[in-house]
C-alpha positions as CSV (number, residue, x, y, z in Angstrom):
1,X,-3.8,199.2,-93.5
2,X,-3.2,195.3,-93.8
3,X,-6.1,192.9,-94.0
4,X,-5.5,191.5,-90.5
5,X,-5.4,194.6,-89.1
6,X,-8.9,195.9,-90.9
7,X,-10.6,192.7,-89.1
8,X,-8.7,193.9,-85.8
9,X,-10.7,197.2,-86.1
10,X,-13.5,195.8,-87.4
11,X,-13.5,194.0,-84.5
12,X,-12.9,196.2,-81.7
13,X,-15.9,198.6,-83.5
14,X,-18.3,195.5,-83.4
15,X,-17.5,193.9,-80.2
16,X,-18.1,197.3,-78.2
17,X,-22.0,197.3,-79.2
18,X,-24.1,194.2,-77.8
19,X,-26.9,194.8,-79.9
20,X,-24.5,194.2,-83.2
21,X,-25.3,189.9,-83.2
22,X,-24.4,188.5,-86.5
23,X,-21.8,191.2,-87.5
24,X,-18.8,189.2,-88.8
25,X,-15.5,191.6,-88.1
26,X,-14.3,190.0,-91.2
27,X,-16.7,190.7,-93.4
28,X,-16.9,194.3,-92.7
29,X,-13.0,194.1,-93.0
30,X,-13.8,193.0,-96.9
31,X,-16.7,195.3,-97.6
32,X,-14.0,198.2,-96.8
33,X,-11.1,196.8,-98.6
34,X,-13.8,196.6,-101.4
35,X,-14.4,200.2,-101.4
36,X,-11.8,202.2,-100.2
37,X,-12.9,205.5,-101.7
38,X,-16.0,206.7,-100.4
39,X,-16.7,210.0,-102.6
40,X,-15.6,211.2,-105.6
41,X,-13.2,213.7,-103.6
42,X,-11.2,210.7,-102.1
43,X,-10.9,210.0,-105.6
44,X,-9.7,213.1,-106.7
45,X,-7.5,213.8,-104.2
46,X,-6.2,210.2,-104.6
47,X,-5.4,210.4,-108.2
48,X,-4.2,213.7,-108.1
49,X,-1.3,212.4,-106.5
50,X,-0.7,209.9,-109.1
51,X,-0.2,211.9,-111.0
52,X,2.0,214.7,-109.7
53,X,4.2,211.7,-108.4
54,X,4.2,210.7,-112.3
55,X,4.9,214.4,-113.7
56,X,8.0,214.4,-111.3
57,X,9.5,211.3,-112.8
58,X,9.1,212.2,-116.3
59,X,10.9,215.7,-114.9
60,X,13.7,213.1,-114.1
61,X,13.7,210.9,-117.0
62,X,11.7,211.4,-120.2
63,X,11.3,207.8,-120.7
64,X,8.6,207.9,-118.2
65,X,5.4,209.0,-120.2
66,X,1.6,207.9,-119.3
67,X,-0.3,206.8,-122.0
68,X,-4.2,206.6,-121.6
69,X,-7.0,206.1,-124.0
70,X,-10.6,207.7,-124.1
71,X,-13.5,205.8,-123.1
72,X,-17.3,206.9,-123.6
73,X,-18.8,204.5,-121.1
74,X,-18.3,203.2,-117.6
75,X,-17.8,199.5,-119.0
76,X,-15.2,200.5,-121.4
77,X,-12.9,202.0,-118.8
78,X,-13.5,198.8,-116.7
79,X,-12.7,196.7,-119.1
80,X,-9.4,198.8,-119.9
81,X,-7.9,198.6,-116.8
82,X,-9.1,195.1,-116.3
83,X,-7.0,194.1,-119.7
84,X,-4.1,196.6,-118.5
85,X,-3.9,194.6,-115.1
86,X,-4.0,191.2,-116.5
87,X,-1.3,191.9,-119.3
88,X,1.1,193.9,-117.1
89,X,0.3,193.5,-113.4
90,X,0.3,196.8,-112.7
91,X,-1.8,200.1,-113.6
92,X,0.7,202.9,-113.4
93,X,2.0,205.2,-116.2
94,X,-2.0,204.3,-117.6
95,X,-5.0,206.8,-117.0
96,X,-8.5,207.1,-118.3
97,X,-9.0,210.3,-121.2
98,X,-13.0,211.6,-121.3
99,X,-13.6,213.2,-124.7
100,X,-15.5,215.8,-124.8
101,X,-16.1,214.7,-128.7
102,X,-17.5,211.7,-127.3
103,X,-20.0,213.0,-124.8
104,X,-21.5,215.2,-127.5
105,X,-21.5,212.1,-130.2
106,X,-22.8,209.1,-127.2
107,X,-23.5,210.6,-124.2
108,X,-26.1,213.7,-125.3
109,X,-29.8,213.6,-124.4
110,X,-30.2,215.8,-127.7
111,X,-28.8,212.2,-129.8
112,X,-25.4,212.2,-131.9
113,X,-23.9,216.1,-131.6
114,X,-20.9,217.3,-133.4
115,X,-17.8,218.6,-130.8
116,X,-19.6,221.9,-130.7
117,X,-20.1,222.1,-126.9
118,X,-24.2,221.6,-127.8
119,X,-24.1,218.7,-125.0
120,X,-25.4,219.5,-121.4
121,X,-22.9,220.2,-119.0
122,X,-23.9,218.0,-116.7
123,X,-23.3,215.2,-119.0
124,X,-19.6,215.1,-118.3
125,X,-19.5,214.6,-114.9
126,X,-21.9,212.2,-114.8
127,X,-19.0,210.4,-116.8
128,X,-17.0,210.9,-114.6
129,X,-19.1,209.6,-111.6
130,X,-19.8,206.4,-114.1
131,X,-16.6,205.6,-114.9
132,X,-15.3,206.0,-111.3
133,X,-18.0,203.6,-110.3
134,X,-17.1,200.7,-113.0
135,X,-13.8,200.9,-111.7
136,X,-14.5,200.2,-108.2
137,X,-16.6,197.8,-108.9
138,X,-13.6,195.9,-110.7
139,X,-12.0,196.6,-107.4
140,X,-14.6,194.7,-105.9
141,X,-15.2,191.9,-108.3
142,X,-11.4,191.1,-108.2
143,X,-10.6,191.4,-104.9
144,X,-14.2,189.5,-104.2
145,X,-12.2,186.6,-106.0
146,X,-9.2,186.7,-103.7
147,X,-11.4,186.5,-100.4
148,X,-13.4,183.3,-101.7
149,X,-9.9,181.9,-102.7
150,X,-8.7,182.7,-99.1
151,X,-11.6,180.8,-97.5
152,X,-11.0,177.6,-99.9
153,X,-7.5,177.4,-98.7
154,X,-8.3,177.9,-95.1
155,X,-11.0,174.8,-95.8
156,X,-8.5,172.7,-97.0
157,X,-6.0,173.7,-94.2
158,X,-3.3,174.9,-96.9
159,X,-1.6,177.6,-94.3
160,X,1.3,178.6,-97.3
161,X,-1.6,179.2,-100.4
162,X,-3.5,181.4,-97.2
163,X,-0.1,183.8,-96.4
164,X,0.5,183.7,-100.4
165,X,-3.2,185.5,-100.6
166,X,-3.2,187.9,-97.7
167,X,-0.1,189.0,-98.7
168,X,-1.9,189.5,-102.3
169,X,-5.0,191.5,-100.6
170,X,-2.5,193.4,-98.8
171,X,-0.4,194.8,-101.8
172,X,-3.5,194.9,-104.1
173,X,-3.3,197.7,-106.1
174,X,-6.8,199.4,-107.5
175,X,-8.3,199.9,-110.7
176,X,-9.3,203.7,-110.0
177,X,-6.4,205.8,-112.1
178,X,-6.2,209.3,-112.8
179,X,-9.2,210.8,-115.3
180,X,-8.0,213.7,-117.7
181,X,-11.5,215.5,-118.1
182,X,-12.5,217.4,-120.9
183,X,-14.1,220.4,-120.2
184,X,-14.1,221.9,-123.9
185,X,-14.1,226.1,-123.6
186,X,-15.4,226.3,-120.2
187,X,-19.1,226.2,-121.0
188,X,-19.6,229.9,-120.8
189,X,-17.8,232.5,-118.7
190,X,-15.2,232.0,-116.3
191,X,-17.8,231.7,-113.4
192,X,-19.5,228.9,-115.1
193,X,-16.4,227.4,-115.9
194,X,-16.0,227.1,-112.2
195,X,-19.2,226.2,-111.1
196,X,-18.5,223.1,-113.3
197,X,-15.1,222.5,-112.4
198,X,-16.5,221.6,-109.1
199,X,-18.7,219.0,-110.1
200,X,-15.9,217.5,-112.4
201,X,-13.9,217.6,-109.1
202,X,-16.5,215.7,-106.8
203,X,-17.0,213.5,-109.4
204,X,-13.6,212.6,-109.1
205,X,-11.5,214.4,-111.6
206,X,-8.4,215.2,-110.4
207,X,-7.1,216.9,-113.7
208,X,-9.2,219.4,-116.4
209,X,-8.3,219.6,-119.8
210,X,-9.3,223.7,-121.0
211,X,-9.4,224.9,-124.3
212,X,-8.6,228.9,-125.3
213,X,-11.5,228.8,-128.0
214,X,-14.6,230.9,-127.6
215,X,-17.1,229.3,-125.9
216,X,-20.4,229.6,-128.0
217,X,-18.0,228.7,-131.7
218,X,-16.1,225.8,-130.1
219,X,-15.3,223.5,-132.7
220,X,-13.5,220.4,-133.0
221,X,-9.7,220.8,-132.7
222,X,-9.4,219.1,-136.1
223,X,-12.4,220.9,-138.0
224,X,-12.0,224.5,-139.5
225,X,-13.7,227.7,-138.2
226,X,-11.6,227.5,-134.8
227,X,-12.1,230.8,-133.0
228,X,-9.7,231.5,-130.3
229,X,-10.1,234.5,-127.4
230,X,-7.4,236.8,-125.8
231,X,-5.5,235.3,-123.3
232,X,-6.6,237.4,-120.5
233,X,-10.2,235.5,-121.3
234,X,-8.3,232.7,-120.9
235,X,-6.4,233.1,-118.2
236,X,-9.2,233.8,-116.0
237,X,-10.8,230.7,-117.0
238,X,-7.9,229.1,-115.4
239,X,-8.0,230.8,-112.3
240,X,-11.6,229.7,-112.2
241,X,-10.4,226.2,-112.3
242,X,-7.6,226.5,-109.9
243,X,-10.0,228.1,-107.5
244,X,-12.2,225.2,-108.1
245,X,-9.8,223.0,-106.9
246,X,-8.6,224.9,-103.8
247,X,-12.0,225.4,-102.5
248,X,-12.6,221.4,-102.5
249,X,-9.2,220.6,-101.0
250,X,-7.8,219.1,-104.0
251,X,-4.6,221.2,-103.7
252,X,-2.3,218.9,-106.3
253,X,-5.5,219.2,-108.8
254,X,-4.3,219.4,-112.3
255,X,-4.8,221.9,-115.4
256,X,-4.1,221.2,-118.9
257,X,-3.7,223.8,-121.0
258,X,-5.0,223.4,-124.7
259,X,-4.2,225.9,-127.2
260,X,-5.8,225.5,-130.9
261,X,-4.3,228.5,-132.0
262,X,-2.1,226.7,-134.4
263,X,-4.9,225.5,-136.5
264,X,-7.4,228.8,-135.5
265,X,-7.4,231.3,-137.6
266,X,-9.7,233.7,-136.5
267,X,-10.9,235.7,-133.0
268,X,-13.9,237.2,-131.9
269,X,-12.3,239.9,-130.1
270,X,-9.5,242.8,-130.2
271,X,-7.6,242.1,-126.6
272,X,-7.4,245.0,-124.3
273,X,-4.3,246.9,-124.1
274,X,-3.2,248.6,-121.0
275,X,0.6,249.1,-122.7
276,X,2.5,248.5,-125.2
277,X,4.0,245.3,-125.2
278,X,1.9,243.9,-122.7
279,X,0.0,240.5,-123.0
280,X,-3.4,242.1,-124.7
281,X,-0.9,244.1,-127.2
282,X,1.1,240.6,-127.8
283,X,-2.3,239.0,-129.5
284,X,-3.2,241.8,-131.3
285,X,0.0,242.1,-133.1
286,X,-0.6,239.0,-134.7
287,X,-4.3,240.3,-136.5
288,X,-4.2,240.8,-140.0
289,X,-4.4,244.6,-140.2
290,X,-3.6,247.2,-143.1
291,X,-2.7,250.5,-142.9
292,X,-5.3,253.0,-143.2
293,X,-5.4,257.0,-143.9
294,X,-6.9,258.8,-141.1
295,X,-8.8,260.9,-144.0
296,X,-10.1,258.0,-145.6
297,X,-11.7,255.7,-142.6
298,X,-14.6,254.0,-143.8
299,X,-18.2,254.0,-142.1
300,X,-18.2,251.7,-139.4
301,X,-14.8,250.7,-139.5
302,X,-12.8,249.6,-136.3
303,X,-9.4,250.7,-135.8
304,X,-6.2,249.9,-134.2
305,X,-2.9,251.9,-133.2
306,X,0.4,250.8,-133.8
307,X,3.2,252.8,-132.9
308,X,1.4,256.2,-133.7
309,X,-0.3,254.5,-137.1
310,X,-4.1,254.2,-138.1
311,X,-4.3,250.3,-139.1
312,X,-8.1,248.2,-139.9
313,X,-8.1,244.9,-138.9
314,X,-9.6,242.3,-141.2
315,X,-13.0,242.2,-140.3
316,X,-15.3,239.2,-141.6
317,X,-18.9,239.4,-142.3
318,X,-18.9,237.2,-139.4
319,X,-17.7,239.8,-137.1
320,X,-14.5,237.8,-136.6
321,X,-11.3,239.0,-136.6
322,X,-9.0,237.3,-139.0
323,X,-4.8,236.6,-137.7
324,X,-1.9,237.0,-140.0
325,X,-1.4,233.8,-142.1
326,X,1.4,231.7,-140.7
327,X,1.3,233.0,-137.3
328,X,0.4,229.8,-135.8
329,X,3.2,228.6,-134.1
330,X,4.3,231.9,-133.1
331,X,0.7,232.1,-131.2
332,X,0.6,229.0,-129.8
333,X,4.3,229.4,-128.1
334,X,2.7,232.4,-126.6
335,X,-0.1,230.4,-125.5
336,X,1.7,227.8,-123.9
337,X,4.2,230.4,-122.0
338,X,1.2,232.5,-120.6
339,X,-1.0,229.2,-119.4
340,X,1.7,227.9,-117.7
341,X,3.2,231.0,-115.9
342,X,-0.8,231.4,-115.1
343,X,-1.4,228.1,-112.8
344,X,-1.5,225.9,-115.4
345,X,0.4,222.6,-115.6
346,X,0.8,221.1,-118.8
347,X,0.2,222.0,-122.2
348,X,-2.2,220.7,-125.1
349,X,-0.8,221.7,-128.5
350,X,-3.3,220.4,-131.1
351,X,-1.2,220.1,-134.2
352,X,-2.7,219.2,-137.8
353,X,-0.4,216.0,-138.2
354,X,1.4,213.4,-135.9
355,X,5.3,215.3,-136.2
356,X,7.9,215.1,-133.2
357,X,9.7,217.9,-135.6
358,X,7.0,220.5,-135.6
359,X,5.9,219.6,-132.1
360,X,9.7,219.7,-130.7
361,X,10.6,223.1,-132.0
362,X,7.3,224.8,-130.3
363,X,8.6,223.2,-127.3
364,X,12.1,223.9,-127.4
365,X,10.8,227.5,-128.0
366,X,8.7,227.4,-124.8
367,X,11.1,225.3,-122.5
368,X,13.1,229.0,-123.3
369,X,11.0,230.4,-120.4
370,X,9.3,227.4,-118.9
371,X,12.3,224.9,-118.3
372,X,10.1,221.9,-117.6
373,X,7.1,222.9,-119.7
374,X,5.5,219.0,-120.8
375,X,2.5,218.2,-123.3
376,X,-0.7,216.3,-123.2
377,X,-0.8,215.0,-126.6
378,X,-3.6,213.6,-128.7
379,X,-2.6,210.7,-130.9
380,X,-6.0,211.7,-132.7
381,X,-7.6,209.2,-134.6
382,X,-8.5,212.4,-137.0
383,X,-4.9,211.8,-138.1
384,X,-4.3,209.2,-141.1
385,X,-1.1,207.9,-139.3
386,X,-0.7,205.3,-142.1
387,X,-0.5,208.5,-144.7
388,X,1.2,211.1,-142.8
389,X,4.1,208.6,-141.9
390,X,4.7,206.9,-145.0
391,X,4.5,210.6,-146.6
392,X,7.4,211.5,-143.6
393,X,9.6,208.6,-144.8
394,X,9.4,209.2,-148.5
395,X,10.3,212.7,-147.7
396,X,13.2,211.7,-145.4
397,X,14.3,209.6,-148.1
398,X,14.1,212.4,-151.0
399,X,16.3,214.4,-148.4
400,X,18.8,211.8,-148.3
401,X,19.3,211.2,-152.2
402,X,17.6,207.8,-152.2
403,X,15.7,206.7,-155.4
404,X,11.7,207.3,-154.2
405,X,10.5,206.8,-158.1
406,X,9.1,203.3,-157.2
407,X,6.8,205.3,-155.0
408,X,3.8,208.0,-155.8
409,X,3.9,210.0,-152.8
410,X,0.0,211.1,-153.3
411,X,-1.1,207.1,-153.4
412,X,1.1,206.1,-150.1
413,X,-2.0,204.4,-149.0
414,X,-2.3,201.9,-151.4
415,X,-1.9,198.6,-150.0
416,X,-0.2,197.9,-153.2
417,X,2.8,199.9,-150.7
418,X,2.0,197.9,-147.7
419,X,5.0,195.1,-148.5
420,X,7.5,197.9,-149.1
421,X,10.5,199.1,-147.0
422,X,9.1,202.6,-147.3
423,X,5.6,201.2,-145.5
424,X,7.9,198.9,-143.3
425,X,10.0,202.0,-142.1
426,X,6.9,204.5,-141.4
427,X,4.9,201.4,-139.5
428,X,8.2,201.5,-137.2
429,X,8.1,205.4,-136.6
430,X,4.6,204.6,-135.7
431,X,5.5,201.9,-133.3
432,X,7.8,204.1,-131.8
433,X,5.9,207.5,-132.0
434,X,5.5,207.9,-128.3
435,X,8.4,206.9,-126.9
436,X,10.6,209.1,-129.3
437,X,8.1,212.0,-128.7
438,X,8.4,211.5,-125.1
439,X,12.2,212.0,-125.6
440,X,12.4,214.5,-127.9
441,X,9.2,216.7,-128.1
442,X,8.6,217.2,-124.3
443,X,5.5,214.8,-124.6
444,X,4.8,213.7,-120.8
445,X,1.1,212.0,-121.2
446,X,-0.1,210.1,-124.7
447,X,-4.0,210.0,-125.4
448,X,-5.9,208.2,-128.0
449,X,-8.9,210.9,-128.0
450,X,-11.8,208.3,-130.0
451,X,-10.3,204.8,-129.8
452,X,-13.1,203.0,-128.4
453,X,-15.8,204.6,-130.6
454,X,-13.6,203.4,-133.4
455,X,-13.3,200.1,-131.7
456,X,-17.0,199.7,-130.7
457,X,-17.8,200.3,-134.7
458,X,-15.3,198.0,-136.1
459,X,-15.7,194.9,-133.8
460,X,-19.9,195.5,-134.3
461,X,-19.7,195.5,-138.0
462,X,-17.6,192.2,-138.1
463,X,-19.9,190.7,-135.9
464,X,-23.0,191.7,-137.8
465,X,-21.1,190.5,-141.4
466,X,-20.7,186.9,-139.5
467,X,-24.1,186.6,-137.6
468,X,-26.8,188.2,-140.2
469,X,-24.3,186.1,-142.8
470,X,-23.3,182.4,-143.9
471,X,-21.2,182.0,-140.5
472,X,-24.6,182.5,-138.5
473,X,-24.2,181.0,-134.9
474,X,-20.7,180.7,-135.6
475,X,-19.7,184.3,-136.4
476,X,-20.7,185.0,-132.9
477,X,-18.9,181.6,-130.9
478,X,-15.6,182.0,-133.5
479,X,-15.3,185.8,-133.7
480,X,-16.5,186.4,-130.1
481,X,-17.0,183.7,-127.3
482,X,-14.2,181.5,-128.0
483,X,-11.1,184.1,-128.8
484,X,-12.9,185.5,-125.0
485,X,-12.2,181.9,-123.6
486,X,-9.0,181.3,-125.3
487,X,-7.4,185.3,-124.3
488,X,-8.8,184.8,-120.8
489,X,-11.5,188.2,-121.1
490,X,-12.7,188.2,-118.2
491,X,-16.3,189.1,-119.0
492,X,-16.7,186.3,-120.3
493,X,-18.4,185.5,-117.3
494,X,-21.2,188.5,-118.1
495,X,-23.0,187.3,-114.2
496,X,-19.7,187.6,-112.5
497,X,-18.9,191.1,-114.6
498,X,-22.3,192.5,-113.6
499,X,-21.4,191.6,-109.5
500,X,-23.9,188.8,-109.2
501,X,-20.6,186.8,-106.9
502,X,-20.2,190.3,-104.9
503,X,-24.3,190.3,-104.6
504,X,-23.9,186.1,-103.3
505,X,-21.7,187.2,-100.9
506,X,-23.4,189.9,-99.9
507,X,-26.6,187.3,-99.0
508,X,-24.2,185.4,-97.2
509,X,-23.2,188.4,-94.7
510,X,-26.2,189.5,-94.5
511,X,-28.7,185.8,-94.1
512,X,-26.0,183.6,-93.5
513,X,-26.9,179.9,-93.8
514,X,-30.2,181.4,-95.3
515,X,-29.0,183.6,-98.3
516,X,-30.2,181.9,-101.5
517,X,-27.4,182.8,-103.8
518,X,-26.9,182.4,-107.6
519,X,-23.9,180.8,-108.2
520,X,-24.7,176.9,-107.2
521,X,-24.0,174.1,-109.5
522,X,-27.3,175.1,-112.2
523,X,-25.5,178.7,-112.6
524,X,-24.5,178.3,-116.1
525,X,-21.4,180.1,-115.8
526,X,-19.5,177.3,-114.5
527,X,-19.4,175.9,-118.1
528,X,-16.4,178.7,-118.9
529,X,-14.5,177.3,-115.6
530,X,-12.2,175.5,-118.1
C-alpha cells in the first residue's frame, strides 16, 4: 500500500471516533510504514519467501548465488545491511548467517564456550529476536529521514522534490532479509529439536541450519572428534523441524541440511536394520569391522552380520564406533541424498579446505538422484585461504610442467611470495571463489561463518596500538572518526543510530508544539552535517 493511501486509511480509522482529538492520519500512516512487521512470524513468513523466490532463480541460472555473513550482535547486522544499502541500493541476493560458534563464544551466560552446544538454547533465538529488531529499527531511522525530508520540501513549496520522495517511501525496500539460523545438533532429541524450532521460527527465522552429529559430542565442524548418528536419527530431526514450521504457518520455511560426515570419523551407534540394503544397512556398511570366528568371540564383544558372516566393529574405549578410513565422501553423498529426499532443502557439506573440485564431484554425485540438489557453503574463516590457494596454484602449475623451483610449497605464506604471479594467480581464484563455485559446484548461498568476530578483534587492536600509543587522540579521530566522515558511516551520528530523531518525532506526535526534542541547534551532532 502507497503512502497516500496509508494516510487515506489512517484517516477513515481516525475520523470515525470523536473522542480520537490530536490524532494526525499522517503520522499514524508513518508509524506503520515504520514497522511493517508486527511479530517475528510476519517476519518469517516474509523472508521465507525471499528466499524460495531466490532458490528458484539460482535453479534458472547459477550466476544467481546469495552471499551473507555471520553476525553476533543486533548492531552488526544493522550496520551490514545499512553498508549493503548504501553501496548497492538494494538488499537482495544478501542475508544475515547466526553462528552457532558465535553464540557459544559471545552470546553464553556461562562466558566464552567452545562450539560444543554448552550454550543455552534459548540464547539463539534471542538472536534472532535482536537482530530482527536492529533491522527494523534501520527501517525506521531511514525511512524517519525521508518523512522529515518530505515535510522540508512541502515547507519550501518544492512540489517536484515532494513527488521525487513519496515515490521513494513508496518503493522503499526494508532492511529485514532472510536469517539462516544455526541450530547445531538439535539440542537433544527430535522433540526438543522441535520445541526449539518453534521459537527460532517466532523469532523470525524462516530457514534452520541442522547438523547430523550427536547431540551431547557436537563439535565444531572444523575440530576433530566429530561424531555423527544414523540417518534415521537424523531424519527425524528434520521432520521435527518441518513440523515446526507447518504448525506456525510458515509453509515455504526452509531446512538446511549439514552433513560433517566427511571430516567425522566416528559414531555412537550401530543403525537399525530392518533389510538388507536398506538406509540403517547403508551406514553400517561403511564401519570399520573385521571378520571374526564364531568360536572365538571375545567377552563383551558386539557383533555384526554381513551376508551370513560374524564381523566386530571397531569399538573405542570411548564406546564409539570407528568408519572405514576414506569413506568420507562416499558418506556424505549418502547424506545429502537421504536429507533432501526427507523434507530438506539444501545441503551443508563441511569440507576441510576451500576446493570447487572436491566440492563439485560430491555434487555431481548427488545431483545423480537429486537433479537440483544446491549447497549452503561456509567460506570458514578456519580455512587459511591465502595457504590453501597458493598451495592449489603451485599444484596446478606442477601439473602443467611449469618450473615451481622458485617456490617452496610448505612456506607459500611467506610474504616474501606475496609479489609473485603464483600469489597473484591464487589471490584471483580467491576473488573469484564464489562465483565459480556457484557455477560449478552447485553452491546456491555463500556464508562467512566468524567474519565479524574477526573484524571486531582486528579493528579493536588497531585502535588500542594508536590510542594507548604515540598517536593518542589521534589514533581514534585518524583511524576512526574521520575515515566514518569521509566513507559516509552512518553511525557516525551515534544519537541518530540509537533512534533519538525517531524518539523527537515521536514527542512531536504525541505533545505537538509542546514536545521538547533533542535535536535543536545545541545537539552536537550537527557538527558531522558537513
Amino acid at each position: 500500500m502507497g503512502y497516500q493511501q496509508e494516510i487515506a486509511k489512517a484517516g477513515d480509522l481516525i475520523g470515525g471516533q470523536a473522542s480520537w482529538d490530536g490524532i494526525a492520519p499522517e503520522s499514524v500512516a508513518r508509524m506503520r510504514l515504520q514497522n511493517r512487521f508486527h511479530t517475528g512470524l510476519d517476519i518469517a513468513r516474509y523472508t521465507a519467501g525471499i528466499m524460495r523466490r531466490d532458490m528458484a532463480a539460482y535453479d534458472a541460472d547459477p550466476a544467481n548465488y546469495t552471499q551473507s555473513l555471520g553476525c553476533w550482535h543486533g548492531f552488526i547486522g544493522q550496520q551490514k545491511l545499512i553498508s549493503i544499502k548504501k553501496h548497492f541500493g538494494t538488499t537482495k541476493g544478501r542475508y544475515l548467517y547466526l553462528s552457532g560458534w558465535m553464540v557459544a563464544a559471545l552470546r553464553s551466560e556461562f562466558g566464552p564456550l567452545p562450539d560444543q552446544s554448552m550454550h543455552e538454547k534459548t540464547s539463539v533465538p534471542a538472536l534472532i529476536e535482536e537482530l530482527y529488531t536492529f533491522l527494523k529499527q534501520a527501517d525506521a531511522r531511514e525511512l524517519g529521514g525521508l518523512f522529515r525530508d518530505l515535510d522540508k520540501a512541502r515547507d519550501t513549496g518544492n512540489a517536484v522534490e515532494v513527488q521525487r520522495i513519496q515515490q521513494a517511501i513508496d518503493a522503499y525496500e526494508t532492511h529485514v532479509v532472510p536469517i539462516i539460523a544455526d541450530i547445531d545438533a538439535g539440542f537433544g532429541n527430535a522433540e526438543a529439536t522441535y520445541l526449539l524450532a518453534k521459537k527460532f521460527i517466532e523469532a523470525g527465522a524462516c530457514c534452520i541450519q541442522i547438523e547430523n552429529q550427536v547431540s551431547d559430542e557436537k563439535q565444531c565442524g572444523h575440530q576433530d572428534g566429530k561424531v555423527t548418528v544414523p540417518h534415521e536419527d537424523f531424519l527425524a530431526k528434520i521432520r521435527a523441524v518441518r513440523y515446526a514450521f507447518l504448525e506456525l504457518g510458515v509453509d515455504d520455511g526452509v531446512i538446511v541440511a549439514r552433513t560433517d560426515s566427511l571430516g567425522a570419523g566416528l559414531t555412537k551407534q550401530i543403525a537399525y536394520v530392518r533389510q538388507k540394503g536398506d538406509i540403517g544397512d547403508q551406514y553400517n556398511s561403511f564401519l570399520d569391522v573385521e571378520e571374526v570366528d564364531p568360536t572365538a568371540v571375545g567377552h563383551g564383544d558386539v557383533l555384526i552380520s554381513r551376508d551370513g558372516k560374524l564381523a566386530r566393529p571397531k569399538r573405542l574405549p570411548s564406546n564409539l564406533y570407528q568408519f572405514r578410513p576414506g569413506t568420507g565422501e562416499d558418506r556424505c553423498v549418502l547424506d545429502c541424498i537421504t536429507a533432501l529426499q526427507n523434507g530438506a532443502d539444501l545441503l551443508w557439506i563441511e569440507t576441510e579446505k576451500p576446493h570447487i573440485g572436491q566440492i563439485g564431484g560430491m555434487v555431481r554425485r548427488i545431483r545423480e538422484v537429486i537433479p537440483n540438489a544446491k549447497l549452503v557453503y561456509n567460506n570458514s574463516p578456519s580455512f587459511n585461504w591465502t595457504l590453501n590457494f597458493r598451495q592449489q596454484v603451485f599444484d596446478a602449475w606442477t601439473e602443467a610442467g611449469r618450473d615451481v623451483s622458485a617456490y617452496d610449497r610448505t612456506k607459500l605464506m611467506s610474504v616474501d611470495y606475496d609479489a609473485t604471479e603464483l600469489a597473484a594467480e591464487a589471490d584471483e581464484r580467491i576473488r573469484t571463489f564464489q562465483k565459480d563455485a556457484a557455477a560449478q559446484a552447485g553452491i546456491f548461498h555463500h556464508l562467512i561463518t566468524l567474519p565479524t568476530y574477526h573484524t571486531a578483534a582486528l579493528s579493536t587492536d588497531n585502535l588500542a596500538k594508536e590510542y594507548f600509543g604515540d598517536q593518542g587522540m589521534l589514533g581514534y579521530v585518524k583511524g576512526v572518526q574521520r575515515q566514518e566522515i569521509r566513507q559516509g558511516i552512518a553511525c557516525v551520528k551515534h544519537q541518530n543510530m540509537a533512534g533519538s530523531d525517531i524518539g523527537d518525532d515521536h514527542k512531536e506526535y504525541f505533545a505537538g508544539e509542546a514536545a521538547l526534542k533533542a535535536g535543536g541547534a545545541h545537539n552536537t551532532m550537527n557538527q558531522f552535517a558537513a
